[in-house]
N, C-alpha and C positions, 0 to 999 in steps of 0.2 A: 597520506594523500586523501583529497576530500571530493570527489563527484557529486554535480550538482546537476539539476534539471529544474525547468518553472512546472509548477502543478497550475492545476485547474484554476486556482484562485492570482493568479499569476505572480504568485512566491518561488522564489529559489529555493527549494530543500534540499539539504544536504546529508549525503551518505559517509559518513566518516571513516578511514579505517578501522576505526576501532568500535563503529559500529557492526560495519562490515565484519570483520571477524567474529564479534558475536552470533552473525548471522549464520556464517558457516562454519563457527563450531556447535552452536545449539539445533541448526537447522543443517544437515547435512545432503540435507539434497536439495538444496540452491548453493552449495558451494562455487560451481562452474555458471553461476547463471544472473549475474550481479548486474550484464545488464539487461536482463529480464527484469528486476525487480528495477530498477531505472527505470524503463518503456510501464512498466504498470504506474507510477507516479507521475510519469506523463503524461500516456493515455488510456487509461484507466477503462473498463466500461462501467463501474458506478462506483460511486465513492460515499463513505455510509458513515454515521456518528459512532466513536468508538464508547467508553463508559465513562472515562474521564478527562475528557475534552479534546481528545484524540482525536485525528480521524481515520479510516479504512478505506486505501484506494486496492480495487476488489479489479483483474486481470483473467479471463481462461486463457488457461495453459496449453489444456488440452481439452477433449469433449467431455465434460463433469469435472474438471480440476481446476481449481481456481487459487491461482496466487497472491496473499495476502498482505498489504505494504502498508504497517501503521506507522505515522507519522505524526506529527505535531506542528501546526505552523502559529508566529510568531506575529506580533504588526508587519515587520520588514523581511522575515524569511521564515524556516522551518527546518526541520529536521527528521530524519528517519530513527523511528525507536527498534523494530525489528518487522521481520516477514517472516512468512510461511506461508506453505503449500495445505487445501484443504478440500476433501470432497463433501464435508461437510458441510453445508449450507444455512441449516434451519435460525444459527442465531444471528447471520447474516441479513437475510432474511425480515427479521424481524427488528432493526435496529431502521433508524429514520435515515432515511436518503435525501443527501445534500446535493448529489449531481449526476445524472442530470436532472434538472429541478422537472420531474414528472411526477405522476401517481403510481406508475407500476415498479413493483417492487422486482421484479425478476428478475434472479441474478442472470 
């Protein structure tokens, strides 16, 4: 089964099962929370250039944890490559922000 949401750029992406399961076996603690990573591709609070043509729709979690949704979108639609949970921030950060089209970087 395939769940889908329009992102910022108003593309369909799509969550596959079989990316989905990726998700929660390499990433076990977004197991229960698929549609959490759903609602961060939706509404996102910034969305950032990944390294290779990627991009990072970037969600808090919680206060310092931010949930990580890289995906790929296409002329006509997109797709979700994998997510994760980070308190990590710094290479975030420093990567160009595509939305919202402002100058402050802060996550």
């Amino acid at each position: 089964m395939t769940d889908s949401v329009t992102s910022k750029n108003g593309l369909s992406i799509r969550l596959t099962a079989e990316r989905w399961a990726h998700i929660a076996d390499e990433h076990g603690e977004l197991a229960g929370s698929k549609e959490e990573v759903l609602r961060a591709l939706k509404d996102p609070k910034r969305i950032v250039e990944g390294g290779g043509g990627e991009l990072l729709a970037i969600r808090e979690v919680e206060v310092g944890k931010y949930l990580v949704v890289v995906y790929r979108e296409g002329v006509e639609d997109g797709f979700v490559i994998t997510a994760f949970l980070t308190r990590r921030t710094r290479s975030l950060e420093r990567r160009k922000q595509l939305w919202p089209s402002q100058t402050s970087k802060s996550i």
